[in-house]
C-alpha positions in Angstrom: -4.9 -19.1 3.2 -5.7 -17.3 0.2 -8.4 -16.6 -1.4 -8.3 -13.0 0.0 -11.4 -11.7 1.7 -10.5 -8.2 1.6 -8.2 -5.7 -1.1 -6.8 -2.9 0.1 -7.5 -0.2 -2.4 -5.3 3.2 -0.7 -2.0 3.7 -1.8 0.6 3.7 0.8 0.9 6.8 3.6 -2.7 7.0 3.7 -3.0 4.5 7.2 -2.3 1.3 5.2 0.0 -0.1 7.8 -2.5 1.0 10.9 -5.3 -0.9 8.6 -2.7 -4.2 8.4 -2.3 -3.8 12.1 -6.3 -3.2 12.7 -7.1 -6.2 10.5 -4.6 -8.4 12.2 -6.1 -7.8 15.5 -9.3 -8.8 13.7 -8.4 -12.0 12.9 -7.1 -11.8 9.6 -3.3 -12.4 8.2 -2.5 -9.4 6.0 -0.3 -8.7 3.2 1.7 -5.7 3.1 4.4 -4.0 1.7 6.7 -4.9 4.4 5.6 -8.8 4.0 8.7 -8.8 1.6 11.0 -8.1 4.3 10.6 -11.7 5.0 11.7 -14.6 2.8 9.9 -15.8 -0.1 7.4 -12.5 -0.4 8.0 -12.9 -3.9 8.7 -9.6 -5.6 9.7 -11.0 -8.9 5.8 -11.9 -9.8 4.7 -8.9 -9.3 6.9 -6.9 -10.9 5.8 -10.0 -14.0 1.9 -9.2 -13.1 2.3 -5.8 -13.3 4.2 -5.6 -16.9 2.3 -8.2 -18.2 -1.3 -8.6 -17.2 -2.7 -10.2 -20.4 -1.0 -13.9 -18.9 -2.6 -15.8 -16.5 -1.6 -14.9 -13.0 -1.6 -17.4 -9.9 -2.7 -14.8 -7.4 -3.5 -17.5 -5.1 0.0 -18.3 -5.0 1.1 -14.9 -4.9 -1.0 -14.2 -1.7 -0.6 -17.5 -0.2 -0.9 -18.0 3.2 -2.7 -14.4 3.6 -6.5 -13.2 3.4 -6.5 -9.7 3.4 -4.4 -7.4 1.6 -3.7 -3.7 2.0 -0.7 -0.8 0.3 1.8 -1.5 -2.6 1.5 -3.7 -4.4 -2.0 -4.8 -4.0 -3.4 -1.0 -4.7 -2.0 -1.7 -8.2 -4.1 -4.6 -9.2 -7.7 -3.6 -7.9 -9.4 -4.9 -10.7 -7.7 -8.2 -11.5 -8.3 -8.8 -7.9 -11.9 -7.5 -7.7 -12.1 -9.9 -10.5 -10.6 -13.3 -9.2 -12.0 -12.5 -5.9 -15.4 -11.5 -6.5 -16.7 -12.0 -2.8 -13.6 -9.9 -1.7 -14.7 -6.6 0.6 -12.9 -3.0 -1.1 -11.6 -0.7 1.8 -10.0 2.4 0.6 -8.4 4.2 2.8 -8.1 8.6 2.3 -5.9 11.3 3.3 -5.7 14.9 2.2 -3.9 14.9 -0.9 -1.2 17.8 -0.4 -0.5 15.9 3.3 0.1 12.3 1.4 1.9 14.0 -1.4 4.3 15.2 1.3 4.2 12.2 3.3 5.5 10.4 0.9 8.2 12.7 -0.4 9.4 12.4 3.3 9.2 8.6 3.5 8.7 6.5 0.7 10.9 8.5 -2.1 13.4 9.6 0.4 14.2 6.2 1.0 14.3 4.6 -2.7 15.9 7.8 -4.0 19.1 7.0 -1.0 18.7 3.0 -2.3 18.8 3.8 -6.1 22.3 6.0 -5.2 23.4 3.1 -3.2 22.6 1.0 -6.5 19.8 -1.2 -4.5 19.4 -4.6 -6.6 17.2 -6.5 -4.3 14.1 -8.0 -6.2 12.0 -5.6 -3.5 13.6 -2.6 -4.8 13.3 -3.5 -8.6 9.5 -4.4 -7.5 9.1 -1.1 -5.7 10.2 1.0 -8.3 8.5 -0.9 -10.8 5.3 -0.7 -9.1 4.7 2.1 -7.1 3.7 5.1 -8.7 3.5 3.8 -12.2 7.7 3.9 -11.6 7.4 7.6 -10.3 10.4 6.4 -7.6 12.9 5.7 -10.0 12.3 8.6 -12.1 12.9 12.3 -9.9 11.6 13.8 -12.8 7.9 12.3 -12.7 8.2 12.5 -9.3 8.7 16.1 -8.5 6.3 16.8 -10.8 3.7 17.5 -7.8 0.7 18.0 -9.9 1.2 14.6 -12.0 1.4 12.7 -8.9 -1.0 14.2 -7.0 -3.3 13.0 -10.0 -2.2 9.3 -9.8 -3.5 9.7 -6.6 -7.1 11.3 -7.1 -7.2 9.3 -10.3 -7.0 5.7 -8.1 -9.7 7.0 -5.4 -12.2 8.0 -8.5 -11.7 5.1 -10.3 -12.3 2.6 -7.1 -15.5 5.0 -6.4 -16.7 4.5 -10.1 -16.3 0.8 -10.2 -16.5 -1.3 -7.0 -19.7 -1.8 -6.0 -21.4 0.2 -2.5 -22.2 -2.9 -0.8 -18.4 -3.9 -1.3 -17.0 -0.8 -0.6 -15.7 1.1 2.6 -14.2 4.6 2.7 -12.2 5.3 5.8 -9.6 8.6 6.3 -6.9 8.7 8.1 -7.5 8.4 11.9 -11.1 6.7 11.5 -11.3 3.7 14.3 -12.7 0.8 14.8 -16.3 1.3 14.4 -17.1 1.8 10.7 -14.2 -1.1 9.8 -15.7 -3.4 12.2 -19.3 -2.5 11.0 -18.4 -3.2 7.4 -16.9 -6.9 8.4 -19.6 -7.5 10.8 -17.1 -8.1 13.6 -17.4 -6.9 17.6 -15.1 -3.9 18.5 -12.2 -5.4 19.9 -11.5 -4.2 23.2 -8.2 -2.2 22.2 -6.6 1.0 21.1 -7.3 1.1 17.2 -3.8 0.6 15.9 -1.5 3.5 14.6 1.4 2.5 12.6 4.3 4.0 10.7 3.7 7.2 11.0 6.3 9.6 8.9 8.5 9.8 12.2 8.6 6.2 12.9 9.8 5.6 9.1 12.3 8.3 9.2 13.8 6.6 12.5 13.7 3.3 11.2 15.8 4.9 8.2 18.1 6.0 10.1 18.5 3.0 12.1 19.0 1.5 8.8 21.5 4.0 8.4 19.8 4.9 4.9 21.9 8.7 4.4 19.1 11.2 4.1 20.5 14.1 5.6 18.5 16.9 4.6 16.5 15.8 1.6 13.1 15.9 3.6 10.6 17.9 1.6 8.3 20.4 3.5 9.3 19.6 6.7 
């Protein structure tokens, strides 16, 4: 299905799964973090685009069978992407940066931190350290360093500001609906609830349900 008609530029915890959801409902079929859950997501080439982006990468293969795509990994290859798909729509999705920073303390490192203890060797956990964060996950150093994160983050919203074009562009924050999206893909409002997906709850359940040990490592609760 690729080529992709839309990148998702936000980095995760900042409404990327509501946005999947919101876009699916749309019409579109879109990647996501969680698409390598299932079989044949493909881990292993992006961990190979991300530490070597001078070779020539088959994103159409990488993406295939999707035409949007929205969180980790995709945030981490805005350019080559804005590049290969030059018709593509940008939407970056916003939250307050202390609020994400502790959002995914709570969520996203919690859980790798309890997966590197329990020696995690999938090729989604070697791609999710890899990748997210610049490695940040696998390393509680960089990652408790608040201030050096927090800059990783403001650093990727400049940069997509700076360089994607305003007619390609659309800025939504956390808890925006459907209007603005639906205006910017020139699509009728559906008829539903805008979506709202994964919140830190929901992932702390579904860790526990996983029965990922995280007793009481939350951060800032």
């Amino acid at each position: 299905m690729a080529p992709l008609k839309i990148i998702g530029a936000g980095m995760g915890r900042t409404g990327t799964s509501s946005l999947r959801d919101a876009l699916n409902i749309l019409g579109y079929k879109t990647h996501h973090m969680q698409a390598f859950n299932e079989e044949g997501g493909r881990p292993e080439m992006f961990v190979e685009a991300y530490e070597h982006p001078e070779k020539d990468i088959d994103w159409n293969y990488m993406y295939e069978g999707f035409d949007a795509a929205v969180d980790w990994p995709t945030c981490s290859f805005i350019e080559p992407l804005m590049k290969k798909y030059p018709e593509a729509k940008v939407i970056l999705t916003l939250r307050d940066v202390d609020d994400w920073y502790r959002s995914v303390a709570n969520t996203i490192y919690l859980k790798h931190t309890a997966l590197r203890l329990a020696h995690d060797n999938s090729s989604k956990g070697r791609m999710t350290r890899t990748i997210v964060l610049d490695g940040a996950l696998k390393n509680p150093e960089l990652f408790e360093d608040e201030k050096t994160i927090k800059h990783k983050f403001t650093q990727n919203i400049q940069w997509v500001k700076e360089n994607v074009p305003e007619d390609r562009l659309l800025i939504m924050n956390l808890g925006e609906g459907w209007e603005r999206l639906c205006q910017f893909l020139n699509i009728p409002v559906p008829d539903v609830e805008y979506p709202h997906s994964n919140t830190t709850a929901d992932m702390l359940n579904l860790m526990k349900k996983s029965n990922i040990q995280i007793h009481n490592l939350t951060v800032g609760k």
